[in-house]
N, C-alpha and C positions, 0 to 999 in steps of 0.2 A: 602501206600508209593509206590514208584513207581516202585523201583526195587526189590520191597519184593520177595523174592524164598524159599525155602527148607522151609516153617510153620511148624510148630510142636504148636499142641493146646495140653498141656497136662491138658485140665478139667476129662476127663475120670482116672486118675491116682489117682486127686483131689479129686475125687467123689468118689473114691474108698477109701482113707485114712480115707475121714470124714464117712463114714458109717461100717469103721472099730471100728473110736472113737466111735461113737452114740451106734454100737451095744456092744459094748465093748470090741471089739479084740484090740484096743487101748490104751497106758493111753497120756491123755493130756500132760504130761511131754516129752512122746515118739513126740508131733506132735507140741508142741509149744518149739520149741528148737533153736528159733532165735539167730543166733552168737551176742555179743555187738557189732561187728561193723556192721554188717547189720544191728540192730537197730537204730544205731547214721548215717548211710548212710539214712536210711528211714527217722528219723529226721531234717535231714538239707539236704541233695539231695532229696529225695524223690518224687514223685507228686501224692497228693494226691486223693481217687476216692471215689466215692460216696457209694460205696458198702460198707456194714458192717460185720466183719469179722466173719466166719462163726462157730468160736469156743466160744468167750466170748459173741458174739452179743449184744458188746458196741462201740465197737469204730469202724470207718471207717478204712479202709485199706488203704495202701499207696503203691504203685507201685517204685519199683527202677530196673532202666533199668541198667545194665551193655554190654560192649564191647567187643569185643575180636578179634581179627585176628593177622596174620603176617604183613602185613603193616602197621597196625599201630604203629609197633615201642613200642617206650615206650607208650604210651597212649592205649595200647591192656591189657585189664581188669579195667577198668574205668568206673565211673557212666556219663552217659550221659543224658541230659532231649529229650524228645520226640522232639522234636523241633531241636533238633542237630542233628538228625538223618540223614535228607533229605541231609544237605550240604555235611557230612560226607562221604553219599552213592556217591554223584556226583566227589568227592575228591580220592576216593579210591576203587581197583577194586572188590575186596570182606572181608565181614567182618560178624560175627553172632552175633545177638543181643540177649540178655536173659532179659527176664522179672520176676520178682520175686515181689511176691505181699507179705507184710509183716504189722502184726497188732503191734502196738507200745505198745498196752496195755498187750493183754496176750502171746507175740512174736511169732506167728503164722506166719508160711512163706511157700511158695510155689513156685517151678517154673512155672509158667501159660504160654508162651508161648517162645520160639527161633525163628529167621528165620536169614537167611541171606540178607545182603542188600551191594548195591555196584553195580559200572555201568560193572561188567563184564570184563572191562579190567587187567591182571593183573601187579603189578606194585612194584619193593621192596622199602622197609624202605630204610628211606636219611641213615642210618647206611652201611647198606648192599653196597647201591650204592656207599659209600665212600671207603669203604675196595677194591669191583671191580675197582674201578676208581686207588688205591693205588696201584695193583698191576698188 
């Protein structure tokens, strides 16, 4: 993406959980503790990836992208698909994206990666501007 900045890959974190489970400093209840609405978010917002999840190693994993900033107003913590990002970025001047990869079957979830996106300019919510404008 184009104006991806501040990455955060957190697979080291990842890697470190599943071989807490594996060697047993874990229990699977402690690591597959998905909320129901991130469930039913991964469900029906979701987009789906080819990777199999690394706890039950049945079912494929599902990516759900959530949003977050101050410009976005009410739509700051929203699911958004990959594909809305880009217009989003050009629209508004900063914003952090979280990825959270979630198994539907044994509710395995993870944050895998954040970054912020956004063209750099900064700009307030139509809210904000209306209250300045009001007073």
């Amino acid at each position: 993406m184009w104006s991806q900045r501040s990455f955060v890959d957190y697979s080291l974190q990842r890697r470190a959980t599943l071989s807490a489970l594996f060697q047993g400093g874990a229990l699977t209840t402690d690591v597959c503790d998905a909320d129901p609405y991130l469930l039913r978010a991964a469900k029906f917002h979701g987009e789906p990836t080819e990777a199999t999840c690394p706890v039950c190693r049945k079912e494929k994993l599902t990516h759900v992208t959530y949003v977050f900033g101050d410009e976005l107003g009410p739509y700051s913590g929203r699911i958004k698909a990959t594909k809305e990002l880009e217009p989003m970025a050009r629209e508004h001047g900063e914003f952090r994206v979280y990825v959270v990869e979630v198994c539907q079957g044994c509710a395995w979830n993870y944050l895998t990666v954040s970054y912020v996106l956004g063209d750099g300019v900064p700009r307030t919510s139509g809210r904000r501007a209306r209250r300045a404008a009001e007073e």
